[in-house]
Every structure is written in structure tokens, then in C-alpha cells.
C-alpha positions in Angstrom: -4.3 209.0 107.8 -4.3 211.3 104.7 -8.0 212.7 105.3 -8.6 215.8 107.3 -11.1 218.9 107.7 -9.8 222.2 108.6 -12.1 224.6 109.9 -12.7 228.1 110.7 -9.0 229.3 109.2 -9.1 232.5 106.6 -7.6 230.4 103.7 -5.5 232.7 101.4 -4.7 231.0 98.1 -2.9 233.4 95.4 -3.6 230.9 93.1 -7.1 231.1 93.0 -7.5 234.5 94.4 -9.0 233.4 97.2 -8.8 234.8 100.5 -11.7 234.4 102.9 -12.5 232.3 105.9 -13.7 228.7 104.3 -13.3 225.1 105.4 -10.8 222.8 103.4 -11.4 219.3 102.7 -8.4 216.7 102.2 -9.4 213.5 101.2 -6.4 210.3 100.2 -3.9 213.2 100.7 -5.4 215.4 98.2 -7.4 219.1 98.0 -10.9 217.5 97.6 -13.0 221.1 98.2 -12.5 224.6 99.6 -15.6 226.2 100.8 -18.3 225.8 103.5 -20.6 223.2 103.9 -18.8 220.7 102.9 -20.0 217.0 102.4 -17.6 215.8 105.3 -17.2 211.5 105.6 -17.9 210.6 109.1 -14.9 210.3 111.4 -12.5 212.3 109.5 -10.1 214.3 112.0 -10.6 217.8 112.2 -8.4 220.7 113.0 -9.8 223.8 113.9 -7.7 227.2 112.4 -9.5 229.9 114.1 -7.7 233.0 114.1 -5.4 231.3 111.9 -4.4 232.1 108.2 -5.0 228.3 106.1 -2.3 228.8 103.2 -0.6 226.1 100.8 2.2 224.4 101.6 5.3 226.7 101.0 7.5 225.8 98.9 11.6 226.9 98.9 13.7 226.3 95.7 17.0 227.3 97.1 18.2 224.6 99.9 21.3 222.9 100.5 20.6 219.4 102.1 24.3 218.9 102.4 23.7 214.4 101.0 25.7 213.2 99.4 28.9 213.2 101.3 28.4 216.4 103.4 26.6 215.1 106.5 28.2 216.1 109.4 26.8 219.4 108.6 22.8 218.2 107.1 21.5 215.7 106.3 18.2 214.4 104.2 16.6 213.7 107.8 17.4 217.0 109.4 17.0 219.2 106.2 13.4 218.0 105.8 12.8 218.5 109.8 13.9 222.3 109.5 11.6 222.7 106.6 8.7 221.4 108.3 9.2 223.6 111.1 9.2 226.6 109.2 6.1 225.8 107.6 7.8 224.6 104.3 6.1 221.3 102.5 8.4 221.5 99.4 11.8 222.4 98.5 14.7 222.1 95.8 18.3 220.9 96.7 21.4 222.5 95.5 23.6 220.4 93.2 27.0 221.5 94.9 27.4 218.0 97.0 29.8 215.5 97.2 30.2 214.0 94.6 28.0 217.3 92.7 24.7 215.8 90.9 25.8 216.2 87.4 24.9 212.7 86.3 21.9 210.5 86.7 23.2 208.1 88.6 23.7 210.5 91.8 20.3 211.8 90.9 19.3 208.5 91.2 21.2 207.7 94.5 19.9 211.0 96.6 16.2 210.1 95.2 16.7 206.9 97.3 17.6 208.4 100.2 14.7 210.8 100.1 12.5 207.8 99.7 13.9 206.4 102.7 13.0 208.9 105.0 9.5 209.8 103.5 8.2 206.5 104.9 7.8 208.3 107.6 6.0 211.2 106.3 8.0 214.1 105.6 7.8 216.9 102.8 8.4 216.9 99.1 12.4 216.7 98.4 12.9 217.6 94.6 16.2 218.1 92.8 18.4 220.4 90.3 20.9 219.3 88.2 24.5 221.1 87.7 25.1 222.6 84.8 28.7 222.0 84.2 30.4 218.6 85.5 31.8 218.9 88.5 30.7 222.4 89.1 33.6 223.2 87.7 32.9 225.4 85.1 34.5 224.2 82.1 32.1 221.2 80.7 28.7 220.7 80.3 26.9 218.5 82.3 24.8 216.0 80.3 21.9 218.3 80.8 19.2 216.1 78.8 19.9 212.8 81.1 20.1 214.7 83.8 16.1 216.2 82.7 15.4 212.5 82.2 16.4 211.7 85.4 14.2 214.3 86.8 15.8 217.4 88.0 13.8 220.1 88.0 16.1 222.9 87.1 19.7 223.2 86.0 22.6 225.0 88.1 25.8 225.5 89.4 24.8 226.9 92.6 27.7 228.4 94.8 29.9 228.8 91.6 29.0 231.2 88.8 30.2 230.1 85.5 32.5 233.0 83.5 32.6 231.5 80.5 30.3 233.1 78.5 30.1 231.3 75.5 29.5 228.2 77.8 26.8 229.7 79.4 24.9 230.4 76.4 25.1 226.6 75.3 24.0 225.3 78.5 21.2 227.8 78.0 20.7 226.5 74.7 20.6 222.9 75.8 18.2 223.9 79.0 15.8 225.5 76.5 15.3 222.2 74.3 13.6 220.7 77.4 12.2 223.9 79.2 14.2 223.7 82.3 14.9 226.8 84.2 18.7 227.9 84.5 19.3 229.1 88.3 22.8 231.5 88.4 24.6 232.1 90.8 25.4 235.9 89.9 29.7 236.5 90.9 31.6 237.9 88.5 34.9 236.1 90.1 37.4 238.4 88.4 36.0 241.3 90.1 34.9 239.9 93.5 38.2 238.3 94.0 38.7 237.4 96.8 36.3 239.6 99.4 34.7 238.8 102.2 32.2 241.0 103.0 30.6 243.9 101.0 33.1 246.6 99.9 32.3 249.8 101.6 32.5 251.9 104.6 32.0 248.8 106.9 34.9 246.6 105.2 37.4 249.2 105.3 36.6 250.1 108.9 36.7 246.7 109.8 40.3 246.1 107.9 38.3 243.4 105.4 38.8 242.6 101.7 36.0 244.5 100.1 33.2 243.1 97.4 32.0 245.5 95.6 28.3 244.6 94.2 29.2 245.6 90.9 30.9 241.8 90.8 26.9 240.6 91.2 25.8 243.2 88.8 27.5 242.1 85.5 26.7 238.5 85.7 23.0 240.1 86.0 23.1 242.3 83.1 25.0 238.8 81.3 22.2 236.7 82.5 19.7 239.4 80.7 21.2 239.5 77.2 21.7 235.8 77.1 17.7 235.3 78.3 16.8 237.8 75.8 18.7 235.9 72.7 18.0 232.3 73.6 14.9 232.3 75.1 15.5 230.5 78.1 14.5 231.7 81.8 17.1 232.0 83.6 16.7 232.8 87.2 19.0 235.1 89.3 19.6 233.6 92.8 20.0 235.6 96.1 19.9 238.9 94.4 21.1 241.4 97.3 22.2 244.9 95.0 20.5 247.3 94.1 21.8 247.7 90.1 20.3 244.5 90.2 17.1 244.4 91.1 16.7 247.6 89.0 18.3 245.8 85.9 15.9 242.8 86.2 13.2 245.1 87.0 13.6 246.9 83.3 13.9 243.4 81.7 10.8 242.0 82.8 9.0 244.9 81.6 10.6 244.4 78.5 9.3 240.3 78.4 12.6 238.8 78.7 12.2 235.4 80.4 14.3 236.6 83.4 13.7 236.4 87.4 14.9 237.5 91.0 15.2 235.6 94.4 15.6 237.5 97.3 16.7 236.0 100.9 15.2 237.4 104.3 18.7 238.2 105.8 19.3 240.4 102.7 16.2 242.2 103.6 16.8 242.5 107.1 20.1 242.9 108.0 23.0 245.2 106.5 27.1 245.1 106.5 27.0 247.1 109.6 25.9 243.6 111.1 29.4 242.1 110.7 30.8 245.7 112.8 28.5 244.5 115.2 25.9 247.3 114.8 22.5 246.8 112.8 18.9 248.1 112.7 15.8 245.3 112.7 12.9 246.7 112.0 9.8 244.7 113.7 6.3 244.9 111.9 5.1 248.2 113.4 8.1 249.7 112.2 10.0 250.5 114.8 14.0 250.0 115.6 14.0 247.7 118.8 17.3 246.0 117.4 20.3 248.1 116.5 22.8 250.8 117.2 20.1 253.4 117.9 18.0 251.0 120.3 19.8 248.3 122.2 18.3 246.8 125.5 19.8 244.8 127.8 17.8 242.1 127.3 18.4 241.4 123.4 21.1 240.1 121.9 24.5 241.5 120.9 27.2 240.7 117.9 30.4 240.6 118.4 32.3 242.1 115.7 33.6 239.7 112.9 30.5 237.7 113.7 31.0 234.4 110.5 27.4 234.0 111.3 26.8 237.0 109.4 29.3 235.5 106.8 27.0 234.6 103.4 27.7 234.9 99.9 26.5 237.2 98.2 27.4 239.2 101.2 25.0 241.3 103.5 24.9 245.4 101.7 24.4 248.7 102.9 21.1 249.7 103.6 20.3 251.1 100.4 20.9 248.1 98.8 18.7 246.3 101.8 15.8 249.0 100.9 16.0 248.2 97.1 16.2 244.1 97.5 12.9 244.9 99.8 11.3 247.3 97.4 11.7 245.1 94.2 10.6 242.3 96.5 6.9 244.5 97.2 7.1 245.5 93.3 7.2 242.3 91.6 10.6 243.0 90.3 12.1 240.2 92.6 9.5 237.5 92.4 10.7 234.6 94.4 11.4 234.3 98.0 14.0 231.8 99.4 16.3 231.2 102.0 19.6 229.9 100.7 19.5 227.7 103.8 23.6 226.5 104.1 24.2 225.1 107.1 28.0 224.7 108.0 29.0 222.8 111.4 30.3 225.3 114.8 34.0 224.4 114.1 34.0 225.2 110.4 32.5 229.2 111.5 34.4 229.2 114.6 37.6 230.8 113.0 38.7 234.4 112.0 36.2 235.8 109.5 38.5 235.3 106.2 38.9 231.5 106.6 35.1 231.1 107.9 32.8 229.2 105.4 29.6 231.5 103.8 26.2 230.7 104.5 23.5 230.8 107.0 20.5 229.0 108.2 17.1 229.7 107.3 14.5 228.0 106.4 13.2 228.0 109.9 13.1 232.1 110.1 12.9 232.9 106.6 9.1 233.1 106.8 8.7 234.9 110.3 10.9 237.7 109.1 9.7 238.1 105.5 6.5 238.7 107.7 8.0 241.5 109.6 9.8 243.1 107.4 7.1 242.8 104.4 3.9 242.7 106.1 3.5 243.9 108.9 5.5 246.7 108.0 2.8 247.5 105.4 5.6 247.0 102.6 3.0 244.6 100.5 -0.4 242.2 101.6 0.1 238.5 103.0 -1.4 237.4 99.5 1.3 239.1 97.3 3.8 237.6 100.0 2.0 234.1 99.8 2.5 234.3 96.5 5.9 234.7 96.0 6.4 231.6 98.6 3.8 229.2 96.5 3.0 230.1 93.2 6.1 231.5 91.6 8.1 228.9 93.2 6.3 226.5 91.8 5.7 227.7 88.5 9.5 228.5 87.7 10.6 224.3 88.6 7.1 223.0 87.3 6.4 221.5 90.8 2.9 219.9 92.1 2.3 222.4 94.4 1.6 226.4 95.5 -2.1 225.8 95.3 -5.5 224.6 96.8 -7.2 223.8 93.8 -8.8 220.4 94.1 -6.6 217.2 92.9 -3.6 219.3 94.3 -1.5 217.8 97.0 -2.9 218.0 100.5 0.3 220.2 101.2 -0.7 223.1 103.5 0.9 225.7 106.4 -1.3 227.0 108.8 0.1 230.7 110.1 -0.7 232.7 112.9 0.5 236.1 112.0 0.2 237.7 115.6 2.3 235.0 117.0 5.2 236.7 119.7 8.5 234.1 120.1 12.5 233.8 119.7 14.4 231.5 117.9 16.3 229.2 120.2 19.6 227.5 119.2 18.0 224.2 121.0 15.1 224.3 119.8 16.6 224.2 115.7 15.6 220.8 113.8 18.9 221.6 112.0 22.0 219.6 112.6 23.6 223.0 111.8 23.3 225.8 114.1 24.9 229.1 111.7 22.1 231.5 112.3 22.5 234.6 113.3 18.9 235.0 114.1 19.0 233.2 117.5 17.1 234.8 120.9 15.8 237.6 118.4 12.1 239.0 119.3 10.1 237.7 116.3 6.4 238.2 115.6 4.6 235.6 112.9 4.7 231.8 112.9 4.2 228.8 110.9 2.3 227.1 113.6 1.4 223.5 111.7 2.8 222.1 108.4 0.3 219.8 106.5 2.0 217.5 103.6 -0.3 215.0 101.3 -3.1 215.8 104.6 -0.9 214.0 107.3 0.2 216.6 110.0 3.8 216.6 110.2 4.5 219.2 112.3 3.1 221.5 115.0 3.7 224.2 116.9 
């Protein structure tokens, strides 16, 4: 069940800089051989990729899974379904649960409810840690159990702490075992208590504004702490563009610092929540927007909480910044943030609505648009920053072909034509605002230790 032959398919691994049209070879659920021919054991079931792109197994280290105690919204089950289906063999939970996995024993009791639903054959679940108990901000989490216990990064996702000094010691105490620090950048004393980005849009639209400056200090923060402890700390959802230019200049200058960026920050703007926004498909033309609106695709109301996410959507120079330093290197890691949040909790007036949005089931169709096939950077470079960054910034077994890897693979067909449907999500949640758009790029089969799991 864990040995298969995929033919024919233009395998693009970063990796191993390779990107020409091979066979790969999974034997007991692991890479046995890329190349052509291969030495194949009788009977083996073959799949053949032709016209398709053969790629590892992506990998997303920014998911909320929603267990322990959150489950009317996700759960491990459905999390790991909506992965699959957007070509993702490996991800990393959020910490913010209920109760918040700041201890080993709830490291312990989510591991067992992973376990549970692997039996069936699913994809690789792994965890972070928080960094202060309770998320709250005030004491350290006991960071070395916690590594014991097998997190694979540190964080206190959807809260930022202020306390600087406490930031440097959990630093500090991350850096004794190597673990990566993930920040969430909000500078709450700025930010306050906005909504949406401050600018034209939130003024027009009568909204409490917040201003990217608010993201921009914790950044700079981040960078000086980086430089003097040595730690890497990793900026999350960076969506400003002070930011990306600030992490930009501190990579050049070796400081162990990195950027995520999120496909909605790349794609839409602010002007989404006014109801008016430009897409761009992949030949670069508006077919989506203000300027360009058939009948026949969808429309936004204004106040739309499905474009509600923290940090908030920007203007567009911000969106052409985040999308730049995503081409450039500066922002090295793509993600999706994926926060799903049930229809009564974003049915409400914008203020009171929840932030967050679905993704991990479009995140890689429109970082295809917007990145490749708008000739913004190659499908290797993009790859990359979906496998071997990734991987390399949580130490995970995977973003690679190389044989004795896990059998973890997504096979893509870039010229693929569809539409998200709401009915068609594997998500219990059902917050995107990406539903009925034209789309072109797909994650057409997910492959995790060489058993098929999904298919388009």
C-alpha cells in the first residue's frame, strides 16, 4: 500500500535542483530513486503524471486546527482533509487552543488525537509550543519540556507579547535548544483597537483604522533581539511594506531573521472590505474588480467579515511590496494562516466579527496566479518557499525527494481552469472569501508516506 511508480510527471525538486521530466520510485512509503529506468518490483501501482508537475509534499507551518476545545469550528479530521485537498502533506498547528499547548501534557493529548485519525492515512500533523503560559503574555511557558515533548517551534500565535524584556528571555531559552520563535508582529498599544487597515478605505467606510506602523515596530523589535541573542525568530503574516523592507536589510546583514507571507495579502487589498478589489489572473489581466466586473462573477458586499483577518488586508502598495519581497527572497516562507471560524461567529457587524480566513485549500492556486503565471518568479523558487524553507525553519522530515525521505508528494497541474465552491470545502469552516472565484492551477493528487490520499 506504500509502494508506487509515478511516471511521465516533470518533477521539480528545489532541494536537489532538479527539475526535469523523471520517474519517482516510492518503496515502504519512502523516496527510493528519482530518475528513468528505474528497477521497478513487479505489481507496484503506477500513476501516470503526464502533463503534470511531480513536486514534494507541501508543507504549511501556519494552521489553526482549532483541537483542543475549539471544534465546532475544526477539527483534527477536517483540518487534515483541507490540507490534503490543497495539496499539503505537512503542517504545523497554532498553540492558541483551548486549553493553549503551553505544557506537555496537552502536547501530549493533541499527539493522540492525531494518532487517531492517521490510522487512516492522513498527512503529517506537527506542533508549536506557546511561548508564554496561557498566551497570556506575562510568564514563560516551560519552553525546554515543551521541546522535550516535541514541538517544533515556540509561539504565541494570535497574541504578540509587549514585554520586551520577556521576549528576549524566551528567545534566550529557545536558543539553548535551537527552536525557532514564530511572532506574531502587533504592537497592541498602537493598533488598539482597529479593525481594518487605517487608510482611505477605513475612513470611508466609518471603521477604526490600523495603521501598519503597529506591525512595523514589533518587526524592527524582532530584528535587534535576533541580532543580540542569536535566535531566529520568524515574522508571521507579514502584510506592510516597512516590513518586508526592514527584514529585507537584516537578512542581508546575517541576522537570523525571516518573513511569511499569506496569499490573501498578496491578492487582495482594503478596498475589498468597501466591496471593490482588483484580482489579477496569471496573464495579468484585471477580470475581478472595480475596473472589470461581469455579471457572471462574484460580488462583496461592503463590510464583508470574510475579508476580516488580522494583520488586516493593505493598500495596494503594501500588496505590491508583500509580493515583491515574496519574488526577492526577502519574504521566504509561504503560508496560509488557515483560521476557520463557524457562519454565526462572522455573521455579525464587522467590529464584533472574529479575524481569520480559510486557506489552505486556495493558498496554493492563487500563489500560482499571482506569482507564476504572472511571471513575478519560476515554479521552483515558488516550490521552494512551500517545501524547503518550511521545512528547514521547524527541522521537519520533509520538502524533498532525496531518497530515504518520506514518500510525501503533490502532483500539480498548472493549466488547470476551476472555482472554489463553498460545498465542495473539506473544512468544517466555511470563512473564505475566495468562493465561485475563476482560478487557474491545482493540486490535482496529494501523496503522503506513497499512499494516495487524495485526488482530484
Amino acid at each position: 500500500m506504500n509502494d508506487l511508480l509515478l511516471k511521465n510527471g516533470r518533477v521539480v525538486d528545489p532541494g536537489n535542483d532538479l527539475d526535469k521530466e523523471v520517474d519517482l520510485l516510492i518503496i515502504g512509503g519512502r523516496v527510493k530513486e528519482v530518475g528513468t529506468d528505474l528497477k521497478v518490483p513487479e505489481g507496484i501501482e503506477v500513476v501516470d503524471a503526464s502533463g503534470k508537475h511531480v513536486i514534494p509534499g507541501l508543507v504549511d507551518i501556519h494552521v489553526h486546527f482549532r483541537e483542543p476545545g475549539q471544534s465546532r469550528k475544526e477539527t483534527i479530521k477536517t483540518g487534515m482533509a483541507s490540507a490534503a485537498k490543497g495539496g499539503f502533506t505537512s503542517v504545523v498547528c497554532m498553540p492558541n487552543t483551548t486549553p493553549s499547548i503551553d505544557n506537555p501534557s496537552t502536547v501530549a493529548l493533541l499527539e493522540d488525537q492525531v494518532q487517531k485519525v492517521r490510522e487512516n492515512g492522513h498527512i503529517h500533523v506537527y506542533m508549536t509550543g506557546a511561548m508564554t503560559k496561557g498566551i497570556g503574555g506575562e510568564d514563560l511557558a516551560p519552553i525546554g519540556s515543551l521541546y522535550k515533548a516535541g514541538v517544533v517551534a515556540i509561539t504565541d500565535d494570535g497574541h504578540c507579547i509587549q514585554n520586551n524584556e520577556l521576549m528576549r528571555r524566551a528567545c534566550e531559552y529557545a536558543r539553548m535548544f535551537d527552536l525557532a520563535v514564530m511572532d506574531h508582529c502587533q504592537d497592541y498599544s498602537l493598533v488598539t483597537d482597529g479593525v481594518m487597515h487605517e487608510g482611505y478605505w477605513s475612513a470611508s467606510l466609518g471603521l477604526r483604522g490600523w495603521p501598519a506602523a503597529g506591525e512595523d515596530l514589533i518587526v524592527a523589535r524582532n530584528i535587534l533581539l535576533a541580532e543580540q541573542t542569536g535566535t531566529w525568530i520568524h515574522c508571521q503574516h507579514v502584510s506592510s511594506a516597512k516590513s518586508v523592507e526592514l527584514i529585507r536589510e537584516a537578512k542581508a546583514r546575517g541576522i537570523r531573521i525571516s518573513g511569511e507571507a499569506c496569499a490573501h495579502h498578496f491578492t487582495l487589498t482594503d478596498s475589498a472590505i468597501a466591496g471593490s478589489d482588483v484580482f489579477w489572473n496569471g496573464d495579468g489581466k484585471v477580470i475581478y474588480g472595480d475596473r472589470y466586473t461581469p455579471e457572471e462573477l462574484p460580488q462583496w458586499p461592503k463590510y464583508e467579515t470574510r475579508c476580516k483577518m488580522n494583520p488586516p488586508l493593505r493598500s495596494a502598495e503594501d500588496r505590491e511590496a508583500v509580493i515583491q519581497g515574496v519574488a526577492d527572497g526577502a519574504l521566504e516562507i509561504l503560508a496560509s494562516d488557515h483560521a476557520p471560524h463557524c457562519d454565526y461567529e462572522k455573521e455579525v457587524e464587522f467590529d464584533h466579527a472574529p479575524f481569520g480566513i480559510t486557506g489552505l485549500e486556495t493558498e496554493f492556486t492563487l500563489s500560482l496566479m499571482q506569482l507564476v503565471h504572472s511571471g513575478r518568479m519560476s515554479f521552483s523558487d515558488m516550490v521552494h518557499r512551500y517545501t524547503v524553507a518550511p521545512a528547514r525553519l521547524c527541522k521537519l522530515e520533509a520538502g524533498n525527494l532525496s531518497p530515504g525521505m518520506p514518500g510525501d508528494v503533490t502532483v500539480v497541474d498548472l493549466n488547470k481552469e476551476w472555482s472554489f465552491k463553498r460545498e465542495d470545502t473539506a473544512s468544517k469552516s466555511f470563512n473564505s472569501p475566495f468562493y465561485d472565484w475563476p482560478l487557474k492551477g491545482k493540486a490535482v493528487m496529494t501523496i503522503a508516506d506513497g499512499q494516495i490520499i487524495w485526488q482530484d
